[in-house]
C-alpha positions as a Python dict, from the first residue, in 0.01 Angstrom:
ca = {
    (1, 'X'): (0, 0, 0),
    (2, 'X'): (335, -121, 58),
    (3, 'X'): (387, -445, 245),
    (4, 'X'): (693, -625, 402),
    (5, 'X'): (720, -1003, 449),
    (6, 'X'): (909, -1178, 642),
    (7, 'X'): (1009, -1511, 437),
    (8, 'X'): (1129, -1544, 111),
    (9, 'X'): (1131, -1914, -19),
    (10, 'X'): (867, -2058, 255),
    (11, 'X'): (544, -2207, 65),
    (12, 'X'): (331, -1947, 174),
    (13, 'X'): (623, -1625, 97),
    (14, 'X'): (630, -1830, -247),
    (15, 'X'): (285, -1781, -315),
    (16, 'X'): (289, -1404, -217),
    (17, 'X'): (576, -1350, -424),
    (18, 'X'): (380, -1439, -699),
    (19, 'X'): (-4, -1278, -526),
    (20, 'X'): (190, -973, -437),
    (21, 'X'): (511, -879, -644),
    (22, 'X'): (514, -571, -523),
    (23, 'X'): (582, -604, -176),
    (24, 'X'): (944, -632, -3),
    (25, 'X'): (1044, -950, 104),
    (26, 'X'): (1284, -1022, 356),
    (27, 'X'): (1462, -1400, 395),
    (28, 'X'): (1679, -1537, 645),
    (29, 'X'): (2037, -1351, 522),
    (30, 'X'): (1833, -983, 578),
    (31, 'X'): (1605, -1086, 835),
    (32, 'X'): (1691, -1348, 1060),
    (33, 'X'): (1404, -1482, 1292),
    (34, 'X'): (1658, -1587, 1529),
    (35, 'X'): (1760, -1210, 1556),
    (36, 'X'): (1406, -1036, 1705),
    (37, 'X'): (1581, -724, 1738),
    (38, 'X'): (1662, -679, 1406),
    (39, 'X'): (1345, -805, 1276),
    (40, 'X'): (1183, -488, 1446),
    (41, 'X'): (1470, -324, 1352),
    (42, 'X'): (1359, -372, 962),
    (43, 'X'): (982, -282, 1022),
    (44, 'X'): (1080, 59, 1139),
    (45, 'X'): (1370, 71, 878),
    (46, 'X'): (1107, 31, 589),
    (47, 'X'): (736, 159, 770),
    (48, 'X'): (566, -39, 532),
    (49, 'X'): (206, -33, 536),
    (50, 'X'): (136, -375, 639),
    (51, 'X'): (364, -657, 783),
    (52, 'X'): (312, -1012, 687),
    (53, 'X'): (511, -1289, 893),
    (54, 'X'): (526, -1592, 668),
    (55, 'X'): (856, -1723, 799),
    (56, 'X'): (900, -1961, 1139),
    (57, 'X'): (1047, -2328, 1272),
    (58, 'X'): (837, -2545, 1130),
    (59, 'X'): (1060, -2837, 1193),
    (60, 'X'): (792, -3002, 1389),
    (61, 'X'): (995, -3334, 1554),
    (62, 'X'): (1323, -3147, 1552),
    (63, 'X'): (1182, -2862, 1769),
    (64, 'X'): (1137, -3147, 2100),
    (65, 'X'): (1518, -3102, 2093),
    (66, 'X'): (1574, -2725, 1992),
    (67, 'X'): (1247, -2614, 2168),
    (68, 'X'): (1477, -2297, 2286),
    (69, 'X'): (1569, -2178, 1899),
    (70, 'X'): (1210, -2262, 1798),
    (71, 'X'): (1080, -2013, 2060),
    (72, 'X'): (1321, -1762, 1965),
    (73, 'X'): (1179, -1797, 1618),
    (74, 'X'): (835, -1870, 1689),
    (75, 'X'): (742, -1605, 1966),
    (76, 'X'): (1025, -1414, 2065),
    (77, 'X'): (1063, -1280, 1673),
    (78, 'X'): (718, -1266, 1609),
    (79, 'X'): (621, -1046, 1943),
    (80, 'X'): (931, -803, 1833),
    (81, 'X'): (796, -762, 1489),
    (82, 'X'): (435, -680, 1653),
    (83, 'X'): (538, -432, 1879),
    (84, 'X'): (743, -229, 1617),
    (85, 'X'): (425, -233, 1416),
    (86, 'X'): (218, -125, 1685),
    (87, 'X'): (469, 191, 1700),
    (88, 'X'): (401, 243, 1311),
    (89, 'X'): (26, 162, 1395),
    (90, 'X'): (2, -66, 1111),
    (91, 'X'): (-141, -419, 1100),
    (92, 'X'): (34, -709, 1162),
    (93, 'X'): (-81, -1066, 1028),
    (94, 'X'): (34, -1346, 1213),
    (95, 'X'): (66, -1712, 1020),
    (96, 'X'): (-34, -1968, 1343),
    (97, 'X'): (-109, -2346, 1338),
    (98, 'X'): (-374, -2592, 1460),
    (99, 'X'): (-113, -2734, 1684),
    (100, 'X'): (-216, -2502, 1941),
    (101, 'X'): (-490, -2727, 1995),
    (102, 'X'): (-477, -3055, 2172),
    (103, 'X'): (-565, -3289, 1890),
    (104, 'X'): (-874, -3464, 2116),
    (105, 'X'): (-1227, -3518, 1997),
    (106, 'X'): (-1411, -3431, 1647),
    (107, 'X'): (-1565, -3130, 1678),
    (108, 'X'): (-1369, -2813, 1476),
    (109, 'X'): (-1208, -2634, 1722),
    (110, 'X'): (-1312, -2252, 1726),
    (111, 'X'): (-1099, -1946, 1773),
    (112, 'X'): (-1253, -1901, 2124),
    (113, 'X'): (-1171, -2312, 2209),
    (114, 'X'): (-902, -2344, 2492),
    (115, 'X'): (-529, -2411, 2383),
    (116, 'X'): (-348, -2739, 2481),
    (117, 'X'): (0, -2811, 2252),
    (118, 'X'): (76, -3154, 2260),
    (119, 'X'): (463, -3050, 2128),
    (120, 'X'): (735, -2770, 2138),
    (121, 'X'): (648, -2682, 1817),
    (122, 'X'): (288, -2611, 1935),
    (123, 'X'): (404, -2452, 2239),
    (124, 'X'): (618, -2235, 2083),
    (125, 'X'): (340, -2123, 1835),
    (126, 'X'): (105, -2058, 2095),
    (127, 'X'): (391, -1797, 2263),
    (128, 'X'): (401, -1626, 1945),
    (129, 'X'): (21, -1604, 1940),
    (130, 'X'): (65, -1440, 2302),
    (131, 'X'): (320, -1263, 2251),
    (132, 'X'): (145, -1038, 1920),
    (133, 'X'): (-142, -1014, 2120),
    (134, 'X'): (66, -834, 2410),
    (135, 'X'): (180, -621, 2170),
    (136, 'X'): (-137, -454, 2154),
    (137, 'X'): (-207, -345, 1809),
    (138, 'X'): (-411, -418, 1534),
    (139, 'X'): (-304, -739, 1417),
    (140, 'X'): (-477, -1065, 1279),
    (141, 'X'): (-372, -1407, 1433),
    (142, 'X'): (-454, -1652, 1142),
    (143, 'X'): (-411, -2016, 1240),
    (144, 'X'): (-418, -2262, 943),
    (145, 'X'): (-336, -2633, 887),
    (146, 'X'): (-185, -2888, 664),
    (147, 'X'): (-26, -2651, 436),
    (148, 'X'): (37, -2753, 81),
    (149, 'X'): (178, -2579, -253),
    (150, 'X'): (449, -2654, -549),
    (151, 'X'): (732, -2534, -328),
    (152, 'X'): (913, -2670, -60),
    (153, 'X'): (843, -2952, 131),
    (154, 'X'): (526, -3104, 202),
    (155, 'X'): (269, -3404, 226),
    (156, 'X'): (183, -3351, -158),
    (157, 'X'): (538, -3355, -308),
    (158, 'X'): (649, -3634, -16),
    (159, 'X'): (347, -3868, -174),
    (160, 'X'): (438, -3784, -555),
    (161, 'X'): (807, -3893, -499),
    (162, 'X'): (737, -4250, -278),
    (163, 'X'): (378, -4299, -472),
    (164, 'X'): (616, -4279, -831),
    (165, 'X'): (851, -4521, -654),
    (166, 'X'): (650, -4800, -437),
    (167, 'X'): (345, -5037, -534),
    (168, 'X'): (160, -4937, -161),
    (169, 'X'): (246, -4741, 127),
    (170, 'X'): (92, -4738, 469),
    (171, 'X'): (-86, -4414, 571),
    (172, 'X'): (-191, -4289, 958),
    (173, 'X'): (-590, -4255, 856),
    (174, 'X'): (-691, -4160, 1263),
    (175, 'X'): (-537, -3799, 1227),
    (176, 'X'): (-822, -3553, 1051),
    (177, 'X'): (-759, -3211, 930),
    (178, 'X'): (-829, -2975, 691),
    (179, 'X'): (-540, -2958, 358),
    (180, 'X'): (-512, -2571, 292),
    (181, 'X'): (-320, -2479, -48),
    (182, 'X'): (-29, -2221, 21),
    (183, 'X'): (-167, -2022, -253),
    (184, 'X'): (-527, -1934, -104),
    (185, 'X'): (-351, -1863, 261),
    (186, 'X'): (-129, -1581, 71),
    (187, 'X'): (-467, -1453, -65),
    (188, 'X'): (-597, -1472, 271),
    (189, 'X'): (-339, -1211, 431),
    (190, 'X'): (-370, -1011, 155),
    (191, 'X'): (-724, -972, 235),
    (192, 'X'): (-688, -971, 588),
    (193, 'X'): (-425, -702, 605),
    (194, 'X'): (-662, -498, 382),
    (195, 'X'): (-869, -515, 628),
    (196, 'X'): (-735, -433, 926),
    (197, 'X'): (-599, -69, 746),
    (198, 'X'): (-922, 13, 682),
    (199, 'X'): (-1064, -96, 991),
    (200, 'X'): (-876, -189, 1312),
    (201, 'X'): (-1155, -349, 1480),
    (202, 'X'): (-1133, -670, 1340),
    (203, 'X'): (-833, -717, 1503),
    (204, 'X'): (-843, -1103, 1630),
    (205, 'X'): (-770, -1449, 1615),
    (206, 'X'): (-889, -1647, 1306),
    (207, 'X'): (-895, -1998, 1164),
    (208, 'X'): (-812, -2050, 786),
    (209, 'X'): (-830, -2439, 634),
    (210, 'X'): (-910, -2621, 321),
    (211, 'X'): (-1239, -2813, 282),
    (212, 'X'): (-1354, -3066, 345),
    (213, 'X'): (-1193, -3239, 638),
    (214, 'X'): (-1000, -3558, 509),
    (215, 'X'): (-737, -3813, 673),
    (216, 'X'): (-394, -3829, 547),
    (217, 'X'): (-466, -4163, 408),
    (218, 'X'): (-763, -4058, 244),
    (219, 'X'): (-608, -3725, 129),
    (220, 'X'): (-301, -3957, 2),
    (221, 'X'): (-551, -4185, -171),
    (222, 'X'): (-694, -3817, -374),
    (223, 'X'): (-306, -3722, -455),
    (224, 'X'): (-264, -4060, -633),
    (225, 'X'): (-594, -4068, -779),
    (226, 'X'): (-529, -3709, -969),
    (227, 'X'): (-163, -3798, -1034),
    (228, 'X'): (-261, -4092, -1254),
    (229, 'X'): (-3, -4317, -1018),
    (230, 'X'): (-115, -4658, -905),
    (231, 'X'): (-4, -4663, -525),
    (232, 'X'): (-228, -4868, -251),
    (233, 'X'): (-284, -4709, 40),
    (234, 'X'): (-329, -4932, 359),
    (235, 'X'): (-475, -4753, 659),
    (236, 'X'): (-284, -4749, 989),
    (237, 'X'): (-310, -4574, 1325),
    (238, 'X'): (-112, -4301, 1490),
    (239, 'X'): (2, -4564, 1711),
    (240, 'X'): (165, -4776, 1405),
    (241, 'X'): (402, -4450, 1319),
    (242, 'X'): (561, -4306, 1602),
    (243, 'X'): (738, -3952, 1563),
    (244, 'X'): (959, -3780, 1812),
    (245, 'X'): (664, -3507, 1866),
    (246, 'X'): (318, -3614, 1930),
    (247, 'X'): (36, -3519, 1611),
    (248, 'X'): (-306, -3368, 1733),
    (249, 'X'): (-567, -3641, 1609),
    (250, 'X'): (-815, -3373, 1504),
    (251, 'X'): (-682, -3099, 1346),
    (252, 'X'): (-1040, -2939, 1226),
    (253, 'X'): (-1034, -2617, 1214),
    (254, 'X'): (-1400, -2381, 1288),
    (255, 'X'): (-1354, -2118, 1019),
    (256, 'X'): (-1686, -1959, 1030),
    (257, 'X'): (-1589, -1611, 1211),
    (258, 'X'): (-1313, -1586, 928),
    (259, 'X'): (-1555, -1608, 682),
    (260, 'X'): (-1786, -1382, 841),
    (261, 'X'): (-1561, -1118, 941),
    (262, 'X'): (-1348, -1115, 602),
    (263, 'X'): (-1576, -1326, 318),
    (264, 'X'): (-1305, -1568, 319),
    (265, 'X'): (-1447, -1913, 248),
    (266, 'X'): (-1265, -2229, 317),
    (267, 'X'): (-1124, -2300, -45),
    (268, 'X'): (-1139, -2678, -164),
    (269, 'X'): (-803, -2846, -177),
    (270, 'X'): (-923, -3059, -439),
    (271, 'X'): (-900, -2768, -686),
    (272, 'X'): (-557, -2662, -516),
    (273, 'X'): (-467, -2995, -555),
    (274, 'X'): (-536, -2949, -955),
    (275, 'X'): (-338, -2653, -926),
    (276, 'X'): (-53, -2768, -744),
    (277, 'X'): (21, -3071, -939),
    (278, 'X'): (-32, -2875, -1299),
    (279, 'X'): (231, -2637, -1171),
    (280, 'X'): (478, -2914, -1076),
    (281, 'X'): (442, -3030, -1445),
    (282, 'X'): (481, -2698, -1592),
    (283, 'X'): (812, -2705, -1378),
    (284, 'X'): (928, -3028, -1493),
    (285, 'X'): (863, -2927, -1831),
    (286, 'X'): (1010, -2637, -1882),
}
C-alpha cells in the first residue's frame, strides 16, 4: 500500500515517519496547505493508496487574528485534498480537534454531539470537517486532543523546560481533557486507513484520546512526578490565565464507536508519557 502524507516535521508526521517509513511525505516547500490546488494537485500526481493529512494551523491564539489563512489551511486545503481522493477512490483520513466542541459540561462529547467552536481555530477545523465530508468519499474524520510526543512543541516539553527552571508554577486545573501521545494517533491512521481500503463503509467521524481524563495541572503534576523534577504546582482557574482565544473547559472526548468500529482503544498517556520522556533523553544523550 503506498501512502502520502501531508506534513513532514508536525508531531504526528514525526511519528509516522518513524510507524510508516515507507510512505511519501510531503512538507510545506512541496506541499503548501496554503496552496489547495496544488495539494490536490500532488494526490493525483502520486495516486497513492491512501492519503493521510497530518499537517494544519495549529496556532491556536494567533488564528483570532489570521482566521482567513487558518481557513485556507484548515478547510479549504483539506476539502481539495478530499475531493482529489474521491476521484482516485481512495480513503482519506482527516486529523480534527476537540475544539469543535463548545468546552461546556462533563460529559465526553460523542461523534454524533452538536458542534459549537468557541475560537477561529475551532471554526476553521470544523470547515475542514465539512468540507471532507462534501467531498463525498470514503474518508475517516478523526478528532483527537491534547496532543503530545518528543517533537515539536507541546504541553510536555513546555513543562520540562519551566519545571527544570522554577521552584512552582501555577497551572489552569478547570480545563479537562484527554492527553493523546503523537505516536499512538500515527498508529491510529494507519489502522484506520487500512480500513477504509478494505471496507468503505466505515467511512465516518471518530474520536481518538488518551486515558484517563486529567487537568492540565494534574497532568503537569504526572510530568514532574516521572521527570524526577521538584516543581509545585498551584491550581488556578481559566479565569486566572487569559489567552487571546477562548479554551473549551471539557475537552473529553467519547471514543467508544472508534474502538468499536476499528479495535482502537484509548491508549494511556502515562505509558506515552514513559515513552516520550525516555526518547527526549536518548536525544540529549546522543
Amino acid at each position: 500500500m503506498s501512502t502520502l502524507v501531508f506534513g513532514s516535521s508536525g508531531q504526528v508526521a514525526s511519528e509516522l515517519r518513524l510507524s510508516a517509513p515507507d510512505a511519501m511525505f510531503l512538507g510545506r516547500d512541496s506541499a503548501d496547505l496554503a496552496d489547495p490546488a496544488g495539494c490536490a494537485a500532488a494526490i493525483t500526481a502520486h495516486r497513492p493508496d491512501l492519503v493521510i493529512n497530518a499537517a494544519a494551523y495549529t496556532a491556536v491564539d494567533r488564528a483570532e487574528e489570521e482566521e482567513a489563512l487558518a481557513h485556507i489551511i484548515n478547510a479549504d486545503a483539506p476539502g481539495a485534498m478530499a475531493r482529489a481522493a474521491a476521484e482516485l477512490g481512495v480513503p482519506f483520513v482527516q486529523i480534527s480537534t476537540d475544539y469543535v466542541f463548545g468546552g461546556t459540561g462533563t460529559r465526553p462529547w460523542a461523534p454524533s454531539d452538536a458542534t459549537a467552536p468557541q475560537n477561529a481555530y475551532g471554526r476553521t477545523k470544523l470547515a475542514g470537517e465539512e468540507a471532507v465530508r462534501a467531498a463525498g468519499g470514503v474518508h475517516a474524520i478523526l478528532r483527537t486532543s491534547w496532543v503530545v510526543s518528543a517533537h515539536g512543541a507541546n504541553f510536555v516539553k513546555t513543562m520540562l523546560r519551566l519545571g527544570a527552571e522554577r521552584d512552582a508554577l501555577t497551572i489552569v486545573a478547570d480545563q479537562v481533557g484527554g492527553p493523546t501521545p503523537a505516536r499512538d494517533i500515527a498508529t491510529a491512521c494507519l489502522r484506520i486507513g487500512d480500513a477504509l481500503r478494505q471496507d468503505p463503509a466505515l467511512s465516518g467521524t471518530f474520536h481518538f484520546s488518551g486515558a484517563p481524563d486529567v487537568s492540565w495541572a494534574d497532568f503537569a503534576r504526572a510530568i514532574f512526578d516521572k521527570a524526577g523534577l521538584s516543581c509545585a504546582v498551584t491550581d488556578i482557574p481559566t479565569a486566572d490565565y487569559p489567552t487571546p482565544a477562548a479554551r473549551p473547559l471539557n475537552s473529553r472526548l467519547d471514543c467508544t464507536r472508534t474502538e468499536t468500529v476499528f479495535g482502537l482503544s484509548r491508549p494511556d498517556w502515562r505509558d506515552g508519557l514513559d515513552d516520550i520522556l525516555k526518547a527526549l533523553k536518548e536525544a540529549q544523550d546522543a
